[in-house]
LUMNULUM-930597 format. One record per residue (C-alpha): residue in three letters; residue number from 1; y, x, z. Coordinates in Angstrom, 3 decimals, always signed. Example, Ala and Ser with C-alpha at 12.3 -4.5 7.8 and 13.67 -1.06 7.14 Angstrom:
BEGIN
SITE  vexlum  zaro        yy        xx        zz
SITE     ALA     1    -4.500   +12.300    +7.800
SITE     SER     2    -1.060   +13.670    +7.140
END
This chain:
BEGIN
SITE  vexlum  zaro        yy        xx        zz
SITE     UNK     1    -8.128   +17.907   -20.484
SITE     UNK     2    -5.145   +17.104   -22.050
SITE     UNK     3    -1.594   +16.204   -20.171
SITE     UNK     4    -2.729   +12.530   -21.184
SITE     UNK     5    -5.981   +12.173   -21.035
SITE     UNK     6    -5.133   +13.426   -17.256
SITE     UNK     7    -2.302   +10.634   -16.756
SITE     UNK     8    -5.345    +8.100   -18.379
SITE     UNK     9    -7.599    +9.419   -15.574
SITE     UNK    10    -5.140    +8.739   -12.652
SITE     UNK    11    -4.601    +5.552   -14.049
SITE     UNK    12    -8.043    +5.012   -13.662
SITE     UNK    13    -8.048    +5.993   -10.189
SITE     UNK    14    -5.089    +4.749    -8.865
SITE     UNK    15    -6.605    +0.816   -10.536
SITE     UNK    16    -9.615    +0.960    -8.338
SITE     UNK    17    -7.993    +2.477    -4.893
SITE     UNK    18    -5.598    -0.601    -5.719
SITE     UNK    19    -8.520    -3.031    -5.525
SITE     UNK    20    -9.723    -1.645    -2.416
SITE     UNK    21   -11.521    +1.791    -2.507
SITE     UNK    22   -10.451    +4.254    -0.778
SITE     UNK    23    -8.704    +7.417    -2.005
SITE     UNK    24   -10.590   +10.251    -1.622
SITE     UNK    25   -14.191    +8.310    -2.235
SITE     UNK    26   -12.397    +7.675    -5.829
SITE     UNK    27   -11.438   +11.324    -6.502
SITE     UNK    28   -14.645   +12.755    -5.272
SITE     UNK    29   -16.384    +9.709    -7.606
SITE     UNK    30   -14.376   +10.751   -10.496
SITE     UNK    31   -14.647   +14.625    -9.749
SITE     UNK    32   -18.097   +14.035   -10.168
SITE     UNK    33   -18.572   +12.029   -12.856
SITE     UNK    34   -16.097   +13.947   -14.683
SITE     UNK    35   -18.119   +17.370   -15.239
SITE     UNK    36   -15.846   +18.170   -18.483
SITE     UNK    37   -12.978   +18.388   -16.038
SITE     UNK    38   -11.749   +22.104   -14.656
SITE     UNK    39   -10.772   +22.772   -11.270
SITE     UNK    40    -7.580   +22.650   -12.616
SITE     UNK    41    -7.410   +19.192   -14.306
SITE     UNK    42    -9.158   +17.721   -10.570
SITE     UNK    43    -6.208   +19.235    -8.793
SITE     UNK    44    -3.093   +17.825   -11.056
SITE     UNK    45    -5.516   +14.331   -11.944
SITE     UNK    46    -5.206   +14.558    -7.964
SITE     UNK    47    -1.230   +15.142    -7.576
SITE     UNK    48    -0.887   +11.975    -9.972
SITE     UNK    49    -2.625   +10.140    -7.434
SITE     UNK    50    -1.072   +11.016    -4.386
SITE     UNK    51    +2.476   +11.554    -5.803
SITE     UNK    52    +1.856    +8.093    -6.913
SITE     UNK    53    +0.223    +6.784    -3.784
SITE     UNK    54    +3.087    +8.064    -1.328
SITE     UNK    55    +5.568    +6.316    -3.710
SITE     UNK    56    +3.455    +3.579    -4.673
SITE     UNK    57    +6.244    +0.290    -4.267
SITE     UNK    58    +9.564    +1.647    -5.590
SITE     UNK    59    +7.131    +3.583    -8.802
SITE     UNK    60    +5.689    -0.192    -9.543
SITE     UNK    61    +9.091    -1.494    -9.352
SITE     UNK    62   +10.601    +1.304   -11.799
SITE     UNK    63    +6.992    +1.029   -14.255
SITE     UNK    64    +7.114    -2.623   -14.356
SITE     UNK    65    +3.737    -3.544   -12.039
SITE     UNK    66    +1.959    -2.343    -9.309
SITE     UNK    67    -1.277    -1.286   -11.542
SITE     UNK    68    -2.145    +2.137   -12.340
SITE     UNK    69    -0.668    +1.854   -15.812
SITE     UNK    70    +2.665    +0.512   -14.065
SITE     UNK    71    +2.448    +3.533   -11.255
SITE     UNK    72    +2.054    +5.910   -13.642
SITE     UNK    73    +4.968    +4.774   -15.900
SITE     UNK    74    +7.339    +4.575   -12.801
SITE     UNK    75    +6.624    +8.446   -11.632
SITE     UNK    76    +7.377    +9.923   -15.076
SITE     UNK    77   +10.243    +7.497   -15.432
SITE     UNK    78   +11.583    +8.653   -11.676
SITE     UNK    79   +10.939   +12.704   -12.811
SITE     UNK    80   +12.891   +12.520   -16.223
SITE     UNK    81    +9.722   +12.566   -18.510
SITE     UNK    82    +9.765   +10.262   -21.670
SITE     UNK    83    +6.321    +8.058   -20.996
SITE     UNK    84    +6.149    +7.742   -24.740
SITE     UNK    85    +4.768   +11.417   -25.599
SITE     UNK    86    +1.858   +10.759   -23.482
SITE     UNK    87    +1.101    +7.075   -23.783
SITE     UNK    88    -0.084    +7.598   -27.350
SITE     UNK    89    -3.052    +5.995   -27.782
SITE     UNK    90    -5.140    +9.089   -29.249
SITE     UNK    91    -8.029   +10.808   -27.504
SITE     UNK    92    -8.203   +10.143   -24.264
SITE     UNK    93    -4.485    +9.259   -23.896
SITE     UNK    94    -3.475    +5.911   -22.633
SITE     UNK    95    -2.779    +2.857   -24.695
SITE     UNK    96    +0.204    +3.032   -27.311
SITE     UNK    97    +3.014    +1.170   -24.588
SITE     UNK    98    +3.999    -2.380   -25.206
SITE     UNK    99    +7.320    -3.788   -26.163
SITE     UNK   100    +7.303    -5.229   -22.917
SITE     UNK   101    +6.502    -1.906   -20.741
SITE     UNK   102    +9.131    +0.018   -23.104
SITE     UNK   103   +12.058    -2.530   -21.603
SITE     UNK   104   +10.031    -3.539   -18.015
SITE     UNK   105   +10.954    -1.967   -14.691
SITE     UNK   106   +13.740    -2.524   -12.337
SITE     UNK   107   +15.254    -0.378    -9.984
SITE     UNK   108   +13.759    -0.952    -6.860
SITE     UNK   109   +15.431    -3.256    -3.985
SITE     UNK   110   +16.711    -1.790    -1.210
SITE     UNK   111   +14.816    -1.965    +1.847
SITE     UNK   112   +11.515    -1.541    +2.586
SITE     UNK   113   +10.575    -1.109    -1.279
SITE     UNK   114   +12.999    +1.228    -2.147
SITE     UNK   115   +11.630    +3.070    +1.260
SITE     UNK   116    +8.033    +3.055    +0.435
SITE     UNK   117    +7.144    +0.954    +3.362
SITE     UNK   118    +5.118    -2.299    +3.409
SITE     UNK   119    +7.419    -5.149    +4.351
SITE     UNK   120    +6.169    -6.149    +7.959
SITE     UNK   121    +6.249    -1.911    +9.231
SITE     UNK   122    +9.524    -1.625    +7.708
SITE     UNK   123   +11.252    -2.916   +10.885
SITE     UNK   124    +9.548    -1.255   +13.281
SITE     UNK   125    +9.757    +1.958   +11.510
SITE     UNK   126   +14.474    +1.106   +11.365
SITE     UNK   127   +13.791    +0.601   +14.830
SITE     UNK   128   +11.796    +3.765   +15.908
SITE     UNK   129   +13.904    +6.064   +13.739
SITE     UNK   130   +17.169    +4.187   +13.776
SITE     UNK   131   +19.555    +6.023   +11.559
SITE     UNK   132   +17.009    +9.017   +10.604
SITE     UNK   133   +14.612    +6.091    +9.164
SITE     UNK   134   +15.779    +6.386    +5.504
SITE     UNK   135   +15.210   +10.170    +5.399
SITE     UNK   136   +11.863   +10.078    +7.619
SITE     UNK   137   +10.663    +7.556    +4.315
SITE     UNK   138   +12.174    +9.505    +1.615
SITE     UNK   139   +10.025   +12.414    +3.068
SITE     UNK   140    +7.124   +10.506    +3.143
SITE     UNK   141    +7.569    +9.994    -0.748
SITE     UNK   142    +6.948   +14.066    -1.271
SITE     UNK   143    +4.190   +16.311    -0.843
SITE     UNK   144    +3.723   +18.278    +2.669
SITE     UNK   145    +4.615   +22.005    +2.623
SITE     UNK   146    +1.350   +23.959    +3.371
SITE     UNK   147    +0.971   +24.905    +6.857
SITE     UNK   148    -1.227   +27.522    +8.429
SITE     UNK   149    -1.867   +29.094   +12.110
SITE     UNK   150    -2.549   +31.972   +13.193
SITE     UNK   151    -5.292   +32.873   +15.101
SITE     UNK   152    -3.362   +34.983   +17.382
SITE     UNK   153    -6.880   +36.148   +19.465
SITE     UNK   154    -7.463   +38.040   +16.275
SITE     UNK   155    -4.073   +39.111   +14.411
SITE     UNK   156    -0.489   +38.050   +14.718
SITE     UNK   157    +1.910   +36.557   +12.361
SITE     UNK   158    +2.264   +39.609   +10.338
SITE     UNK   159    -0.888   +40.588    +9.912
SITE     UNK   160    -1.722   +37.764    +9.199
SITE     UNK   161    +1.286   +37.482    +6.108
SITE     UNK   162    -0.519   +41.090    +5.343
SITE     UNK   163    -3.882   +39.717    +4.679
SITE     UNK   164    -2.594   +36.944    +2.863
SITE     UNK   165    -0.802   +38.569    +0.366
SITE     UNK   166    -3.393   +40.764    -0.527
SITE     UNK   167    -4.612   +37.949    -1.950
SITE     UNK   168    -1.874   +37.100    -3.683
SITE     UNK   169    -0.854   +34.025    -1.130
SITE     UNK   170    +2.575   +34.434    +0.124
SITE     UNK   171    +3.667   +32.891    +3.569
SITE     UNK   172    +6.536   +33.315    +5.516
SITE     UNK   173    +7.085   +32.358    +9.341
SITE     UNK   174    +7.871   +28.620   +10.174
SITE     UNK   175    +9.934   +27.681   +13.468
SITE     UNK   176    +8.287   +25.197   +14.561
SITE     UNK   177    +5.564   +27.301   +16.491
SITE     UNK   178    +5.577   +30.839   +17.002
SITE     UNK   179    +1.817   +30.567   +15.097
SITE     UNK   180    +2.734   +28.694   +12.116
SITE     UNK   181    +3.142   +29.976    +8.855
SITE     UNK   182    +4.558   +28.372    +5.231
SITE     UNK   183    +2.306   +29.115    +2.466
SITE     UNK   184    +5.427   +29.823    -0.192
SITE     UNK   185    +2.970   +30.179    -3.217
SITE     UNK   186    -1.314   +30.796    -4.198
SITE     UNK   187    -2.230   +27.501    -1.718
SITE     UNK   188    -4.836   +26.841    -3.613
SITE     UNK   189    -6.174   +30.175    -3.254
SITE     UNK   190    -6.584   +29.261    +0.714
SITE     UNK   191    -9.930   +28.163    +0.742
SITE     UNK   192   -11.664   +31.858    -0.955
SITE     UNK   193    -9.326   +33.781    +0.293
SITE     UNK   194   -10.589   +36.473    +3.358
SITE     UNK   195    -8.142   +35.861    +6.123
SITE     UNK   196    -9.782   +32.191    +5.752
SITE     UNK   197   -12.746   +32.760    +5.742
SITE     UNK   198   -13.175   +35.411    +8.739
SITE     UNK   199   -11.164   +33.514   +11.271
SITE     UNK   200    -7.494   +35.130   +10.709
SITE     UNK   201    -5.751   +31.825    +9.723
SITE     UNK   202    -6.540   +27.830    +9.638
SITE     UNK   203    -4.757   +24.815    +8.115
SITE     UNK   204    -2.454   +23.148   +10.814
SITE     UNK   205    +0.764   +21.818   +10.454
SITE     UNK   206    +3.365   +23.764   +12.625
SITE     UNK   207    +4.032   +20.220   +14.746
SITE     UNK   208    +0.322   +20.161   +15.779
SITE     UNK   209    +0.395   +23.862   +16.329
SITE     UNK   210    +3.650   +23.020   +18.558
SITE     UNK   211    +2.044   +20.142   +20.496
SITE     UNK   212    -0.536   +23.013   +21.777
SITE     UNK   213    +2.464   +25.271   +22.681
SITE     UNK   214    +3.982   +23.211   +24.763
SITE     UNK   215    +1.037   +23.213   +26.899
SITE     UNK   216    +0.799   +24.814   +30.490
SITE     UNK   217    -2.188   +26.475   +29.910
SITE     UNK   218    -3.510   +29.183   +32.391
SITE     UNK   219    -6.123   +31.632   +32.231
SITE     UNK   220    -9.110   +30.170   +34.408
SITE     UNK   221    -8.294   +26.126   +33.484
SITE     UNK   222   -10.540   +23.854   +32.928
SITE     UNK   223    -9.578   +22.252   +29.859
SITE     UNK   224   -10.613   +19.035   +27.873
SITE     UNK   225    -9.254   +18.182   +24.516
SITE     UNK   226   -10.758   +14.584   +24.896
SITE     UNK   227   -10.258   +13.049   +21.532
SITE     UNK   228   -11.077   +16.516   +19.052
SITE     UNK   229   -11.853   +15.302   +15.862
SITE     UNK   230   -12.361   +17.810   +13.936
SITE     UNK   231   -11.463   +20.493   +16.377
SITE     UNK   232    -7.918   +21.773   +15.374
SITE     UNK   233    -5.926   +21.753   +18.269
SITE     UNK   234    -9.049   +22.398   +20.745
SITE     UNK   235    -9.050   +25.680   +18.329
SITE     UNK   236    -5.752   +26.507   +18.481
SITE     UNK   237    -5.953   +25.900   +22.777
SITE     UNK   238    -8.919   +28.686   +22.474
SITE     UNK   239    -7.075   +31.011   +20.902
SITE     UNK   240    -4.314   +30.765   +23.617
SITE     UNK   241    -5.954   +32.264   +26.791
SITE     UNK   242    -9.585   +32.218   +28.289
SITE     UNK   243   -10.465   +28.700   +29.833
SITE     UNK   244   -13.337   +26.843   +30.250
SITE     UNK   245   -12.804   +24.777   +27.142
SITE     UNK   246   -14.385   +21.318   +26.498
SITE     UNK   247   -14.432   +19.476   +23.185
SITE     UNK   248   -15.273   +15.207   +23.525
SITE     UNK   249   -15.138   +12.602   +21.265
SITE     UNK   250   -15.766    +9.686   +20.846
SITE     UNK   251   -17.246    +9.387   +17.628
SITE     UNK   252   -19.515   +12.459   +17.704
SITE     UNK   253   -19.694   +13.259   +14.104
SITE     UNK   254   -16.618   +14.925   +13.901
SITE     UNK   255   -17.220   +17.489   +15.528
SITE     UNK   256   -19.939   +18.236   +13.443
SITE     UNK   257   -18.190   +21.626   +11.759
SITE     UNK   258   -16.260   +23.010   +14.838
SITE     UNK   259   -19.393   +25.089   +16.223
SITE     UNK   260   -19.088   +27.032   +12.612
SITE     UNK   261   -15.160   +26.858   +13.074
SITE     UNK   262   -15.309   +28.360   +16.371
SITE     UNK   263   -17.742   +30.999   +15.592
SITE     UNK   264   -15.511   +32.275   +12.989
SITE     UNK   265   -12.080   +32.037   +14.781
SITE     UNK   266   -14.233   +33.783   +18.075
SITE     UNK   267   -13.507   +30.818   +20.137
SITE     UNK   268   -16.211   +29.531   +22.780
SITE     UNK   269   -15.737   +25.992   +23.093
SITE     UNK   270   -18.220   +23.373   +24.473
SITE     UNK   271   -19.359   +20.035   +23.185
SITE     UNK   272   -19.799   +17.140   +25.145
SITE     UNK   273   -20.800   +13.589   +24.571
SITE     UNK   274   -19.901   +10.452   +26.362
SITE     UNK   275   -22.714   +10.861   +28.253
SITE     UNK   276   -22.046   +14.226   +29.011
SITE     UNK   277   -18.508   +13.746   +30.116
SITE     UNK   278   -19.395   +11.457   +33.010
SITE     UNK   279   -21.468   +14.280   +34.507
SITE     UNK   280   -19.109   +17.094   +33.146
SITE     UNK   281   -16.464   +16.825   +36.987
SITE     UNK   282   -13.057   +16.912   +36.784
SITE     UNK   283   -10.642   +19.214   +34.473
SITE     UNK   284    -7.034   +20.720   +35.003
SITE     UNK   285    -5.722   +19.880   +31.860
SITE     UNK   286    -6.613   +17.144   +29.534
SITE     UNK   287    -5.261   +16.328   +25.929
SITE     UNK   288    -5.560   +13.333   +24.457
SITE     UNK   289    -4.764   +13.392   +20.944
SITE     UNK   290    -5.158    +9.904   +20.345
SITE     UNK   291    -6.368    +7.486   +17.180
SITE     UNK   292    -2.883    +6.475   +16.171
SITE     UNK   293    -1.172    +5.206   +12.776
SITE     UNK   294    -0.910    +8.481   +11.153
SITE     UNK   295    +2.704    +7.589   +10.157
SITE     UNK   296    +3.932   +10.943   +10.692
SITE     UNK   297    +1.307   +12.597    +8.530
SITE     UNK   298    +1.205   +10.135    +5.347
SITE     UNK   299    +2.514   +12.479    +3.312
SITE     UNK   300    -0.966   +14.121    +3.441
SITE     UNK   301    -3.263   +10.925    +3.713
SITE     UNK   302    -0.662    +8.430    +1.287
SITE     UNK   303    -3.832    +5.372    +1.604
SITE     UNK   304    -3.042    +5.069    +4.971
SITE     UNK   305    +0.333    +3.747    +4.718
SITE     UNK   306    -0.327    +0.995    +2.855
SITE     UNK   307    -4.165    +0.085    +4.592
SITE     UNK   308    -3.103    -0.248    +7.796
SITE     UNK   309    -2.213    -3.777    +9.255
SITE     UNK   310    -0.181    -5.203   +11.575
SITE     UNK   311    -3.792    -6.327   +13.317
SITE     UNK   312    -5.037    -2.712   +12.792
SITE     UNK   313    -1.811    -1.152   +15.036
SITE     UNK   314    -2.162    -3.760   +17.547
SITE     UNK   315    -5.822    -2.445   +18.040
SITE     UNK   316    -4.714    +1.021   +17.989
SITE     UNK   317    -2.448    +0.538   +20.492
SITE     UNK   318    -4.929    -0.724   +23.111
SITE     UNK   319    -7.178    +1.747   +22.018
SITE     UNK   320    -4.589    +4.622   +23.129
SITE     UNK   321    -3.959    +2.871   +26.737
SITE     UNK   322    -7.859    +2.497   +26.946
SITE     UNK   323    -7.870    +6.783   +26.354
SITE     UNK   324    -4.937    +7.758   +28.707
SITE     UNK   325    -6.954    +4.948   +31.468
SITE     UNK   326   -10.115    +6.884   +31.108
SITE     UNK   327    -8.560   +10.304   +30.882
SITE     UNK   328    -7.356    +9.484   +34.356
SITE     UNK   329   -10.476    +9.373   +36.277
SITE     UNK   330   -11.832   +12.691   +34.984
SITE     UNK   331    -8.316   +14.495   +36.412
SITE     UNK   332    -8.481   +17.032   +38.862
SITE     UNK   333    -6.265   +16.627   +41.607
SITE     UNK   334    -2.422   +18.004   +40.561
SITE     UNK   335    -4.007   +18.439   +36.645
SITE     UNK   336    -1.775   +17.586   +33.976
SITE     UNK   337    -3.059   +14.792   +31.189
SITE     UNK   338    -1.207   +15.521   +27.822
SITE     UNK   339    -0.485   +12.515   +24.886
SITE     UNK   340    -0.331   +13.383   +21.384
SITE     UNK   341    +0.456   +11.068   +18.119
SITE     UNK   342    +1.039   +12.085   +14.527
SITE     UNK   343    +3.096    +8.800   +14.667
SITE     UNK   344    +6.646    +8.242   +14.427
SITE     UNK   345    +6.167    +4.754   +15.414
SITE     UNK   346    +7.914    +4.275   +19.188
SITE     UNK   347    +5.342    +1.492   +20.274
SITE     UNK   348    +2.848    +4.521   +20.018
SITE     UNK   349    +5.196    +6.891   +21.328
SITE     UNK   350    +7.412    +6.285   +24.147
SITE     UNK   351    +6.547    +3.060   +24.928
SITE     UNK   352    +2.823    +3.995   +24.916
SITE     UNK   353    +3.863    +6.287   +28.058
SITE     UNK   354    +6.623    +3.968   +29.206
SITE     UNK   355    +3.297    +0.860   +29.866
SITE     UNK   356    +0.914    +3.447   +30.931
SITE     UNK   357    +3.438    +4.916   +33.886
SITE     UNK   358    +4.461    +1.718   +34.394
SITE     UNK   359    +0.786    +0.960   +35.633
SITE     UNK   360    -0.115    +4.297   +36.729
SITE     UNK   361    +1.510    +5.441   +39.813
SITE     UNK   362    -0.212    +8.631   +40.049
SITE     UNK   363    +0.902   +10.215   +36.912
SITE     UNK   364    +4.324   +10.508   +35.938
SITE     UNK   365    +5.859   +12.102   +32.462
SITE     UNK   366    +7.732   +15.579   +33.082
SITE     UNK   367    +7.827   +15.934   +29.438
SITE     UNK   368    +8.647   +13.837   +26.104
SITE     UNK   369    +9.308   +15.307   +22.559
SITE     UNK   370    +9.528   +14.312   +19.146
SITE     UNK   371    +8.875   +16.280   +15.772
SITE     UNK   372   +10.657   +15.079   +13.115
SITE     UNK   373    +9.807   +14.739    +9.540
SITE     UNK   374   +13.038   +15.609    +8.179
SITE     UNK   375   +11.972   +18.833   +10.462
SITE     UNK   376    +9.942   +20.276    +8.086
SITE     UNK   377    +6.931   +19.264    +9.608
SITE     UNK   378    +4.648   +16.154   +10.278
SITE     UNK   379    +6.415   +13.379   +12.613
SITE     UNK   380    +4.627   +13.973   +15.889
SITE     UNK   381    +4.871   +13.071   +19.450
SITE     UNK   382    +4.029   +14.831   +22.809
SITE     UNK   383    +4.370   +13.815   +26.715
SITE     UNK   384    +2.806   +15.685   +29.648
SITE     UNK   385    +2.180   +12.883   +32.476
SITE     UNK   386    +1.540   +15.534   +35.861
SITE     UNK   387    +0.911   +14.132   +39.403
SITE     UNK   388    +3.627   +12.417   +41.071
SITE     UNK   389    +3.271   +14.387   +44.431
SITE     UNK   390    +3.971   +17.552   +41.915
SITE     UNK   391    +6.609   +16.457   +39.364
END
């Protein structure tokens, strides 16, 4: 494919995730039904679509409409390129630009546009971030450095680098978590490469991998990681000690892959059900890594930000104090319950933990912390709520 005909195929994409579709059904649709396209033209036809996704307001304002066409103008207007040796009309290029495109587009207003927020999150995310809120969005607008951790039950950080660049994938140490590694160059080697495949490393961003190292883990626990998904952190708790380790949630299905992703990183890990979880007794340390907005992690999923509601966080929000008031009951006595966002949203945060304590007077929090975005890392939140007789 051509430079154009790949800007012409992002368009494309970018038109029908604007009426409705979601993001990655529409690149797997077009991956598909685009057998003429390489590996490569699927990976930069998929950078157009993101980098135009996670800017998607203040690029319409620049191209002159929130379309495809008018997305795609606006991000090579914003990186210095001249649309015009690529809007040519030839091939599989898009249309020959109008007289109207060649003088449209605006700089964008300040404020929740020029942020690449949707109008009604805009004050909620000033308030959560106060005077880090413009950076936290201009972050947001860029792709997320590649993140891996180590599997430290079967190498350490530099053997890990080692193995890496012997595939020609250089990382270097990140200081968020004394697992995490930044892949520097080769990412897209990652998914062939050995130290992948046999356990050695897995794709986490260093926050997540932090939110596990802050946890008072002990050899002999009993240890839930009640809302798993697709296993990452219940992974990275495995590699971390020998516990009795319990993966739960709530929609089943995701944990579909972590028996395979435990048998290769050498971590035993059990699955249980709802069902299951009733009959399962109590545990000494529970995580609950809750359904949240994902606002700290739209860099990687860029739909999000501008799907979810105001409705939609409301219901997310109950949905978390449902979690931490069912966590409760399966507590041993002086066990610690840990909260976890990728949010940077305070009404999931702190005030999440400030409701729940305020109607929960045997847990109290011993521990809050942010990661920041501007951090190098996802925006996440952690607090450990322990036993008030034990604070």
């Amino acid at each position: 494919m051509t430079p154009a005909a790949r800007v012409q195929a992002a368009i494309e994409c970018l038109d029908r995730i604007l009426a409705g579709a979601p993001a990655e059904q529409v690149l797997t649709a077009w991956g598909r039904a685009s057998r003429f396209a390489g590996s490569g033209d699927r990976a930069v036809v998929r950078d157009h679509v993101f980098d135009g996704l996670r800017a998607r307001r203040s690029l319409a304002a620049i191209g002159g409409g929130e379309t495809g066409r008018g997305i795609m103008l606006g991000l090579l207007r914003r990186n210095g390129e001249n649309p015009e040796n690529l809007f040519t009309g030839g091939g599989y290029a898009p249309e020959v630009m109008s007289a109207e495109e060649r003088s449209g587009g605006r700089e964008p207003v300040l404020g929740a546009e020029a942020a690449d927020i949707p109008d009604w999150l805009w004050p909620r995310f000033e308030a959560s971030l106060g005077d880090e809120a413009l950076a936290a969005a201009e972050a947001l607008k860029h792709r997320a450095p590649v993140h891996l951790r180590v599997n430290i039950a079967r190498t350490d950080p530099s053997g890990a680098i080692a193995a890496l660049a012997r595939e020609g994938i250089a990382a270097q140490p990140h200081p968020a978590a004394a697992t995490a590694l930044e892949v520097t160059e080769g990412a897209r080697k990652l998914r062939n490469a050995a130290a992948y495949r046999d356990g050695l490393v897995e794709l986490q961003d260093a926050a997540s991998q932090a939110v596990v190292e802050t946890l008072p883990l002990k050899d002999g626990m009993r240890v839930l990681d009640y809302c798993a998904g697709g296993g990452g952190k219940t992974l990275a708790i495995a590699a971390r000690g020998r516990f009795d380790l319990f993966a739960h949630d709530a929609a089943p299905q995701r944990l579909n892959d972590l028996p395979a992703r435990a048998e290769r990183a050498g971590a035993r890990i059990k699955l249980l059900d709802t069902k299951a979880l009733k009959r399962a007794g109590q545990f000494d340390l529970i995580l609950c890594d809750v359904p949240c907005s994902g606002s700290g992690s739209w860099r990687r999923a860029p739909d999000g930000k501008w799907r979810l509601t105001e409705a939609q966080l409301t219901g997310l929000l109950v949905t978390q104090a449902a979690i931490l008031d069912e966590a409760v009951a399966l507590l041993a006595p002086g066990g610690l319950l840990a909260y976890a966002t990728c949010s940077v949203l305070q009404d999931e945060n702190e005030e999440q933990i400030q409701r729940f304590a305020a109607r929960n007077s045997t847990l109290s929090p011993v521990f809050q912390k942010r990661w920041s975005l501007t951090g190098g890392t996802d925006g996440f939140f952690a607090a450990h709520l322990a036993w008030a007789t034990t604070a």
